[in-house]
C-alpha positions as CSV (number, residue, x, y, z in Angstrom):
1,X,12.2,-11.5,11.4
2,X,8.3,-12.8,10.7
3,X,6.6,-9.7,9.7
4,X,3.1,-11.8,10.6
5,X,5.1,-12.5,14.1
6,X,6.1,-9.1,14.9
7,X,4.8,-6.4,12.5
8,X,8.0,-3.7,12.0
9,X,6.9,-0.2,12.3
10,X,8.8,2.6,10.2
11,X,9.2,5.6,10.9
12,X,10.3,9.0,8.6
13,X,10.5,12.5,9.6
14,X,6.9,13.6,9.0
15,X,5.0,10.2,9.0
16,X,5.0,6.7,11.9
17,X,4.1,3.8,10.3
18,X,2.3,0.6,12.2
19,X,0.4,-2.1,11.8
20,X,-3.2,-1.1,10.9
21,X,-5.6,-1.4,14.8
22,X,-9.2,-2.2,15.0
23,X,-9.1,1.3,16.7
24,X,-7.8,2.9,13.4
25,X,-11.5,3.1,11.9
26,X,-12.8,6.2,12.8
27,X,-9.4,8.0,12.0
28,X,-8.9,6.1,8.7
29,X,-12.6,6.6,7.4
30,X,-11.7,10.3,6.2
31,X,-9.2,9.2,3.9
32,X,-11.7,5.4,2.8
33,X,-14.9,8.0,2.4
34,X,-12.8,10.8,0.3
35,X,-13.7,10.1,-3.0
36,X,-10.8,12.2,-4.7
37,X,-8.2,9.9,-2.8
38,X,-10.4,6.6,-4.2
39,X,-9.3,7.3,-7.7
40,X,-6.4,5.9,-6.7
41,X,-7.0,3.0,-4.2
42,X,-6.5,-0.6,-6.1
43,X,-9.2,-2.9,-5.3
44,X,-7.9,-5.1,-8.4
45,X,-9.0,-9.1,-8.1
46,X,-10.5,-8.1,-4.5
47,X,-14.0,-7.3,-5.1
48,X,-14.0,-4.4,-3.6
49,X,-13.2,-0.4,-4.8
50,X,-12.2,0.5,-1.2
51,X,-15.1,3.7,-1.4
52,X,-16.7,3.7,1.8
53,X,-19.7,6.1,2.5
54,X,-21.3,3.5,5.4
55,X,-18.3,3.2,8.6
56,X,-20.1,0.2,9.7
57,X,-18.9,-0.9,6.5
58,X,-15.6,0.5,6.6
59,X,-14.9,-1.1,9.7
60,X,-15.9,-4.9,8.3
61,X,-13.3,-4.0,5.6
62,X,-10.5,-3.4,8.6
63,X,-12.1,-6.3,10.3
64,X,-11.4,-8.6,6.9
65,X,-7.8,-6.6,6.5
66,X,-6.9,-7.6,10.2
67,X,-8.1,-10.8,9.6
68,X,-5.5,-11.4,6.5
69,X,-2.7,-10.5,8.8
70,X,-3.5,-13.3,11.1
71,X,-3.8,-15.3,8.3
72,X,-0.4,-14.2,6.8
73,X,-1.8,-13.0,3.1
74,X,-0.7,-9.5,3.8
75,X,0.5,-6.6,6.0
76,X,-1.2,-3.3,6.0
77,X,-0.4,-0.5,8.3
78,X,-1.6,2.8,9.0
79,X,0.1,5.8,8.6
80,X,0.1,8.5,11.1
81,X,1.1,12.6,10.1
82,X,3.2,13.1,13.2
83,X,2.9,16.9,13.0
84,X,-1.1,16.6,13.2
85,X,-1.3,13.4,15.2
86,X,-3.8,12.0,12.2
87,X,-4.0,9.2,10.3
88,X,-3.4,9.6,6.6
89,X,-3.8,6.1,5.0
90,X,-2.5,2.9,5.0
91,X,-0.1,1.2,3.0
92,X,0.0,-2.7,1.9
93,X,2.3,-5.3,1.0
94,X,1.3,-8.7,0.2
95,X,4.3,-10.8,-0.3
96,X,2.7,-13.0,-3.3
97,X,3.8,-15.8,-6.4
98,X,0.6,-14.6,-8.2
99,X,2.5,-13.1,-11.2
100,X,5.8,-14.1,-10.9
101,X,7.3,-15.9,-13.6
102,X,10.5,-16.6,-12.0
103,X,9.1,-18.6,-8.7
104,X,10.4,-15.2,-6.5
105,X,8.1,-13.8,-4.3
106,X,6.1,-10.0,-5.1
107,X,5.3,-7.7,-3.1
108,X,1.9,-6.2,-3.7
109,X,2.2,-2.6,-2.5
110,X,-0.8,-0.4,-2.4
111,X,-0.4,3.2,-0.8
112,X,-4.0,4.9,-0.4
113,X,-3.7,8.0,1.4
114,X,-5.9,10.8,2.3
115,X,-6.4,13.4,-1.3
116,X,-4.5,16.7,0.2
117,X,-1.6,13.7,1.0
118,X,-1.6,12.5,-2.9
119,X,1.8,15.4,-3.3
120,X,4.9,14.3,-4.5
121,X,7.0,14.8,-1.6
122,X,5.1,12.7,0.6
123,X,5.2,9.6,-2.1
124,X,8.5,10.0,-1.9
125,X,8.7,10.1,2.0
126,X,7.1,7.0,2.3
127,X,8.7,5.3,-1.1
128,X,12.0,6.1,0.4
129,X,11.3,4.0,3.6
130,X,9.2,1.7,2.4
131,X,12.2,0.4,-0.2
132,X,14.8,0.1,2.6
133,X,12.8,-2.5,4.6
134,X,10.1,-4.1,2.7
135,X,12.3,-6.8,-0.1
136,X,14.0,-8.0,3.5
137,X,11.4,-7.6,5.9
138,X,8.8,-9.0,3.6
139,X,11.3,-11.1,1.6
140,X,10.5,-10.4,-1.4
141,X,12.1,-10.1,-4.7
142,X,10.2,-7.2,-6.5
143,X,7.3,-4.8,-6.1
144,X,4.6,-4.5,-8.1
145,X,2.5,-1.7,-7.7
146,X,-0.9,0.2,-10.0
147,X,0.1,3.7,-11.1
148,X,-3.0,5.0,-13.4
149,X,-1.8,7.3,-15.9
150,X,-3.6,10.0,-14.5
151,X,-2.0,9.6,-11.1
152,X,0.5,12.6,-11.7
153,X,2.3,12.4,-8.4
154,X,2.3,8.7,-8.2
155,X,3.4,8.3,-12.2
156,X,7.3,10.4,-10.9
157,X,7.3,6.8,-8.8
158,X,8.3,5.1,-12.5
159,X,11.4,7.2,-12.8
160,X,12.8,8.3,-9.6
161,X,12.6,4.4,-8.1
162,X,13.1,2.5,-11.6
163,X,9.8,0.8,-11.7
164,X,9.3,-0.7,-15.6
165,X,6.4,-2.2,-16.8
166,X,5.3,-5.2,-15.3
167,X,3.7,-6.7,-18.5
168,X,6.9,-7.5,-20.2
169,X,8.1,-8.5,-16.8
170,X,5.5,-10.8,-15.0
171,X,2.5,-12.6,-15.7
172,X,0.1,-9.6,-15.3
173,X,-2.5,-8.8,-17.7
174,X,-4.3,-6.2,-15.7
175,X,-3.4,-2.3,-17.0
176,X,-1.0,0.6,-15.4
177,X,1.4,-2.3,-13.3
178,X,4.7,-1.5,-12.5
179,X,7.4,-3.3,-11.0
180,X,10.9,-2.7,-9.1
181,X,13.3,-5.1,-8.4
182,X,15.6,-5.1,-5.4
């Protein structure tokens, strides 16, 4: 299956999972203007620090994201709290060969969700079914992924999914990159 043919959607027991909609704006705009949840959004090598205060520029940046889908750089979908009916975040994977040093493909994931989201058991929620689809469905070899040292939550990714430092790994010289192979 093309992922930039037919986007998957996923689906766990609290959260859906789709491709991210020109319509997601307003609902996503809580978690993009939340400035707790922006300490951990990675806007590494793209110009950006995903902080949005101004919609009108919030919605340009999901005009740009839609845009790289159509271009096949990268997926990103929105995630939707079932029990509320609201959107939480997104997650990303760009299926890259920007660090690999083995000519495999990466997947770039980025998960930026909504602060009151940023708990341990939803990481794990979405880790869980994220790493069942995304090496195939993306087909990639690895994920590499930011975990700041002061991301808590997100630092219990390292151990429970065997992430190791993707310095000694990969060509990466940018700090707190992790990566997991299939």
């Amino acid at each position: 299956m093309d992922v930039f043919t037919v986007c998957p959607e996923y689906e766990t027991e609290h959260f859906k999972i789709r491709k991210l909609e020109a319509g997601d704006v307003e609902g996503l705009f809580p978690c993009y203007s939340d400035p707790e949840a922006a300490r951990y959004f990675n806007g590494d090598c793209c110009g950006d620090d995903f902080y949005y205060t101004d919609k009108d520029k919030f919605r340009k940046c999901v005009e740009y994201w839609l845009s790289r889908y159509e271009a096949r750089d990268f997926v990103r979908w929105s995630v939707l709290d079932k029990e509320t009916g609201l959107l939480i975040g997104t997650l990303e994977v760009c299926p890259s060969l920007k660090y690999a040093v083995d000519g495999r493909k990466m997947g770039i994931l980025r998960i930026d969700l909504k602060s009151e989201y940023e708990r341990w058991p939803v990481l794990k929620e979405l880790m869980d079914v994220l790493i069942c689809h995304i090496y195939e469905d993306l087909e990639v070899a690895s994920i590499i992924m930011k975990i700041q040292k002061d991301a808590g939550e997100r630092q219990k990714l390292i151990k429970e999914y065997q992430f190791v430092d993707a310095k000694e790994e990969c060509n990466i010289s940018l700090e707190d990159y992790y990566i997991r192979y299939c």
